[in-house]
N, C-alpha and C positions, 0 to 999 in steps of 0.2 A: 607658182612660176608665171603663170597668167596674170597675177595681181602684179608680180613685181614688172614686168613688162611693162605693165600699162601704166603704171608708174612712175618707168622709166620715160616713157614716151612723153607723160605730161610733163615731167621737171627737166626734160631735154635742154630748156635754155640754162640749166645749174652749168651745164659742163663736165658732168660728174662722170661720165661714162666716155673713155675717149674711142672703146671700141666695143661695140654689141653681138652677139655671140645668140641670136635669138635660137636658132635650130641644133646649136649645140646644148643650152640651156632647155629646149623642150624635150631634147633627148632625154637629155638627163632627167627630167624630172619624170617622165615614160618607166624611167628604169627603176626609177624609185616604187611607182605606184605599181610597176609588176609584181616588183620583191616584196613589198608588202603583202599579196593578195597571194606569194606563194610562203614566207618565210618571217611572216606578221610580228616574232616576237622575236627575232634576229635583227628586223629591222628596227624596232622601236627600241632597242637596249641602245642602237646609238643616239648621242646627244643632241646633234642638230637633223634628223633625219629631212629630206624633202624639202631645207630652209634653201633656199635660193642666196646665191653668197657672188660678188666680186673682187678678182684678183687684179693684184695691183700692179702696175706697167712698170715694175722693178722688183728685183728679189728671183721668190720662187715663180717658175712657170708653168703652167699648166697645159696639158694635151690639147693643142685645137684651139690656143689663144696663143698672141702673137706679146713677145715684150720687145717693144724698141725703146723703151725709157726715154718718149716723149720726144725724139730723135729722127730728125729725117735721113740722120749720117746709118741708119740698122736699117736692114729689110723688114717688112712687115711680113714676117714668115710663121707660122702656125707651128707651136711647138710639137716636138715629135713624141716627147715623154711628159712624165708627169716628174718636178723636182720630189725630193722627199715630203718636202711639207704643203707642196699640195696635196700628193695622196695621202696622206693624214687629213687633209683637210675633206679631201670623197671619203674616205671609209670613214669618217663619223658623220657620215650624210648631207654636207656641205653639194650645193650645185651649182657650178660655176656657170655663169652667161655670158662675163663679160668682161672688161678693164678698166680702170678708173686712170683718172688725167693727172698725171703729175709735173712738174718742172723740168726740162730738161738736165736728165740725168742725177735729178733729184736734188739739185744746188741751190733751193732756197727755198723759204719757208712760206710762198704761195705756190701756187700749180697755175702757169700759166703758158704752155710752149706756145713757140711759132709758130707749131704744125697746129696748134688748135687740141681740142677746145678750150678755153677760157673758165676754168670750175668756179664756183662761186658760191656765198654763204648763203643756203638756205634762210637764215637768218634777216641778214641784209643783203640782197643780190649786189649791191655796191661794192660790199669788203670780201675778202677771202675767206675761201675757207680753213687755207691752214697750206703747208708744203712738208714734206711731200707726200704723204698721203691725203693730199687735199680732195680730189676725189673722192675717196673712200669714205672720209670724213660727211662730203656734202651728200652723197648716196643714203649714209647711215641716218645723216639729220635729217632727209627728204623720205624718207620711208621708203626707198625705193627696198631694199635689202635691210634687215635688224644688224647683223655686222658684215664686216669687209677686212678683207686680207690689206692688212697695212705694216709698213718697214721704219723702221728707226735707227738712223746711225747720228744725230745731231738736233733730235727730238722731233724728229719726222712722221713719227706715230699720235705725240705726246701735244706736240700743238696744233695740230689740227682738230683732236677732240677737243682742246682746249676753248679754239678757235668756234667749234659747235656747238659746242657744250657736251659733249660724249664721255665714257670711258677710254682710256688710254693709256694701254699698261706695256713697258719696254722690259720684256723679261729680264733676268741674270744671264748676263753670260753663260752660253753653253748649253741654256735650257730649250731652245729650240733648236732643232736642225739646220744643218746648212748647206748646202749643195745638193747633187755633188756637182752642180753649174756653178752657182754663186759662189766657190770659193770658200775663202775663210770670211765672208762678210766685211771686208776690207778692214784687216788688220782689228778684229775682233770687235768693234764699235757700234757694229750693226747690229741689230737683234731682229727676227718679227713675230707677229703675232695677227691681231685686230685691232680695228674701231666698232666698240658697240654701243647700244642702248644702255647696258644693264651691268651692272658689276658680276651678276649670275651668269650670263653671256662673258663674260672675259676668263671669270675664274671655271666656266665650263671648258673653255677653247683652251687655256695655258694647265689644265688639268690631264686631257685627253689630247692634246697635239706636243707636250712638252715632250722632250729628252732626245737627247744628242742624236745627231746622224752619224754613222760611222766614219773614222778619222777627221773627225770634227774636236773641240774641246771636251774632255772629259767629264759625264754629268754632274749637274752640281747636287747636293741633298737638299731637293726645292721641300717647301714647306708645304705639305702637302697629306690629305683630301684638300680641296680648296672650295667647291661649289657647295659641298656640305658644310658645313664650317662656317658660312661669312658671320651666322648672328652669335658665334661663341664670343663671352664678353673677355677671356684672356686674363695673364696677368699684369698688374700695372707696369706702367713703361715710362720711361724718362724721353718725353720727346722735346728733340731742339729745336725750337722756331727762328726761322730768318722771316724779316719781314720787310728788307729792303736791299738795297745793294752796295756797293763800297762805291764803284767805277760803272762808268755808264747811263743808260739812261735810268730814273728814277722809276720807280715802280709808284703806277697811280693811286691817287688815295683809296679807291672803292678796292682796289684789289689787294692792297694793303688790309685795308680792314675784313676782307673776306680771311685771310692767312689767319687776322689777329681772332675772328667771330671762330676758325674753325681750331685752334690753340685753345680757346674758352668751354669746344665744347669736348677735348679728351680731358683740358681739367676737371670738370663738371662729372666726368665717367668712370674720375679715380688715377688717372694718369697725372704726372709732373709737368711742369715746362722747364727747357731750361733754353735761356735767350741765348741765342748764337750770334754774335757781333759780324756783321756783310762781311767787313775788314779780312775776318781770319778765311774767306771762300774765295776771296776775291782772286789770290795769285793761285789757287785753283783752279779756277775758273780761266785764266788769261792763260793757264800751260793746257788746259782741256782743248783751247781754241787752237795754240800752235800744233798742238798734237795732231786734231779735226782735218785743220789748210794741209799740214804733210800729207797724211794719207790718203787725203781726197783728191788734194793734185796730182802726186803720184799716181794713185791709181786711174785717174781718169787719162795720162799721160800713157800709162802702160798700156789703154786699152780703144784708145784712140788715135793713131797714127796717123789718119787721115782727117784733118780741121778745115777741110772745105767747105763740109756741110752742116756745123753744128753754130750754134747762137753764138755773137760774140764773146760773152760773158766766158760758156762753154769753151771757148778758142784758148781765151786767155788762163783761163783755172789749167787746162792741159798742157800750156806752155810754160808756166809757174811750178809745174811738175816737170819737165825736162828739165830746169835750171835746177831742181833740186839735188844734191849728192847724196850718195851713201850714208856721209857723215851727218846728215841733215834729219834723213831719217831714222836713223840711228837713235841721236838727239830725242826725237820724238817719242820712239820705243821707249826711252828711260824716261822722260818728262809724264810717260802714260803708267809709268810703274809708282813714282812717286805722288801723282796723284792721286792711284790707288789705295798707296800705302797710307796717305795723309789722312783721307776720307776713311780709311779702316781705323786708325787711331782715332777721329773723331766719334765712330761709333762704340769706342770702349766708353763713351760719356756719355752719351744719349742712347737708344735706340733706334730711337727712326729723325729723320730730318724731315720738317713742313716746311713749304717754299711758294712762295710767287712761280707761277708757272708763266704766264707774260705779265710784262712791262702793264701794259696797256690792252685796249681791245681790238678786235681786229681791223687790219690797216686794208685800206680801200685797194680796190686792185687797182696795178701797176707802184705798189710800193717797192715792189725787189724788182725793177728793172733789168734787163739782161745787154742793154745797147751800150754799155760801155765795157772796160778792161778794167776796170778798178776790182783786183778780188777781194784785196784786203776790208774795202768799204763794203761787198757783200758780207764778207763775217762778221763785221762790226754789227752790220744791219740787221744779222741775226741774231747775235749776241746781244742787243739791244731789246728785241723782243722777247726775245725769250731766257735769261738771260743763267737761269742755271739748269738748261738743258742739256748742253754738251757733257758735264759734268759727272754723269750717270753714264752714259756712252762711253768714254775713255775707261773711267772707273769699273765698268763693268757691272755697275750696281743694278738692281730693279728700281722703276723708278716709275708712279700713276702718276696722273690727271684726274680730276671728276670735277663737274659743277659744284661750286658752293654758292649760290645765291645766283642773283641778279643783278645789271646794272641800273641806271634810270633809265638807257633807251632798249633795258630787255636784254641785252645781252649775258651771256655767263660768267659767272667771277669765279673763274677755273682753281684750285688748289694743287700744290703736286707733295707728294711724297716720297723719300726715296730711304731706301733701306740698305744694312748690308748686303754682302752676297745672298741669294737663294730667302732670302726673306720677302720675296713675292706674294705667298699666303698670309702672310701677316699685312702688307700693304693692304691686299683687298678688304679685309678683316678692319680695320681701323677706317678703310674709307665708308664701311656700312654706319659706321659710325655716326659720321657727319652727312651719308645721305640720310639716315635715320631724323636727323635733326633739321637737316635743309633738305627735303626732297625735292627731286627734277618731275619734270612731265615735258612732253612736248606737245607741236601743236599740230603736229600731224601723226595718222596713225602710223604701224609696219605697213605696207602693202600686203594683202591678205587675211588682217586680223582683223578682224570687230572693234576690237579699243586697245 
């Protein structure tokens, strides 16, 4: 906890941390080193015993951290409980310190609010780190913390490792908990989990924090041991490669050929390819997105009735939600069934789908703008970067990120994968795959460890 502080303190110009929680985090880590010195093998059976961990300013909330989702329209008030899936995230020895900086209210795929601070790519302090777990993301890449409590409803989790070069796994539906604050996770699209270093780290967190909270969706049969497991080689699988897009912006050549190098190497491992034409994704992709603008508007409309104090952008997305009807969302409900149902036919032909995870590399901050009312042009902007990330969120599907290579200025050439339902263990499974063949390092340590 002292490493990661200090840490924190020197990469303070990232933005990574919108709120610091230093005396609740030394608490915490007090409590750790007592239990150990009374209950030594109690504590070491959990997974992350004494790691120093941050929660993120949206989702679940944690005892004695405040979430105003980046909002100066919410009190900065210290919660009073712990949601479910923080206390999942304390009992396997998780110790919160802090918050990480996201976008107001989480609408776009940098972390940049008005209230401050500005997060930024460890990488290239220039571009982003990624929205809305952009924080999290920039914490994980700066060594402040090994992983961070990150949310996903429109690949929120997914491009910001992306963005870092991290892990970035949006479970299946229903495999983590939800509330009993958060709701149903706005009309089920949301998932969360982490950003980590390590695939070992993701399939430890989605192994030991997964399965339903009560009156939440019904567990799914996740694919599971999963931290034990990653090096089993499997049986061969028919996987579909996209490598570009139908509509939109084009997908850049290096990231392209990262999709096509990482297709080359499960054929090389005994697995198929089988090409998947943009064309047949694309009107999935364009009902994913009307799906996304309903529930977001709506929901940010139901839960904000006072637009005095929130960004423009923000004003206007809530107002785009009052003009909506019943029948609008309705609409939506069924546009989110069909393209579940499309996407589950597609996996009676392949097993797993490989994807461009962005467009391009990460865009310089102040690309997603919030000074104007155009919402439509926000989701285009997102849809643009990332451009089959909604697609897993509506669908309900599991859906990673990981590094696969580099660019020429060093940046990551992200891969995503996305599976049937509950086919989460097998994602991670096939991602050892290709970090086996391209492995990551970075260029700073954890905070706390040696190397």
């Amino acid at each position: 906890m002292d490493a990661a502080l200090a840490r924190a303190d020197e990469a303070k110009a990232l933005g990574a941390i919108s709120h610091l929680a230093e005396a609740l985090g030394r608490e915490g880590a007090a409590t750790v080193d007592a239990g150990l010195k009374r209950r030594p093998k109690y504590f070491r059976l959990k997974p992350f015993t004494g790691v120093p961990f941050l929660m993120k300013d949206l989702g679940a909330a944690a005892e004695g951290l405040p979430v105003v989702c980046a909002s100066a329209a919410l009190p900065s008030i210290p919660a009073e409980k712990d949601a479910e899936l923080a206390r999942r995230f304390k009992s396997g020895g998780l110790v919160p310190f802090g918050v990480t900086t996201v976008p107001e209210f989480g609408l776009s795929l940098c972390s940049e609010p008005a209230i401050g601070p500005i997060a930024r790519n460890p990488l290239d302090p220039s571009l982003t780190p990624g929205g809305s777990s952009g924080g999290a993301a920039a914490a994980v890449a700066a060594g402040i913390v090994a992983l961070a409590h990150a949310t996903d409803a429109g690949g929120s989790t997914r491009v910001p490792a992306a963005c870092c070069g991290l892990v970035g796994l949006k479970p299946t539906r229903g495999a983590m908990p939800g509330g009993p604050d958060f709701g149903n996770h706005i009309g089920g699209i949301a998932a969360e989990l982490v950003v980590s270093r390590s695939l070992r780290d993701t399939a430890l967190a989605l192994e030991h924090f997964s399965g339903s909270g009560e009156g939440y969706f019904p567990d799914p049969d996740l694919d599971l041991p999963l931290s034990g497991s990653l090096d089993e080689a499997g049986t061969p699988l028919k996987i579909g490669i996209v490598l570009d897009v139908a509509e939109g912006q084009a997908i850049e050549p290096s990231r392209r050929d990262a999709v096509a190098h990482a297709g080359d190497v499960f054929l090389r491992a005994g697995h198929a390819l089988v090409t998947i034409d943009p064309a047949r994704l694309a009107p999935l992709a364009r009902d994913s997105e009307m799906v996304f603008d309903r529930i977001i508007c709506t929901n940010l409309a139901r839960n904000m009735p006072d637009l005095s104090k929130v960004e423009r952008l923000t004003a206007a997305v809530a107002r785009r939600g009052l003009e909506m009807t019943a029948r609008d969302y309705q609409e939506a409900e069924l546009a989110a069934v069909r393209v579940a149902h499309a996407l589950w036919r597609l996996f009676d032909e392949v097993d797993i789908l490989l994807t461009p995870m962005l467009s391009g590399p990460p865009l310089p901050i102040g690309a997603f703008p919030f000074d104007h009312d155009d919402v439509a042009l926000q989701w285009r902007r997102m849809s643009d970067f990332a451009p089959y990330a909604m697609l897993a969120n509506v669908a309900g599907t599991p859906a990673l990120t990981i590094p696969h290579g580099t660019d020429s200025a060093g940046l990551p050439l992200p891969v995503q994968l996305i599976g049937p339902m509950a086919s989460d263990g097998l994602l991670l499974r096939l991602a050892r795959l290709l970090q086996s063949a391209v492995p990551w390092s970075y260029g700073t340590t954890i905070a706390g460890l040696a190397s």
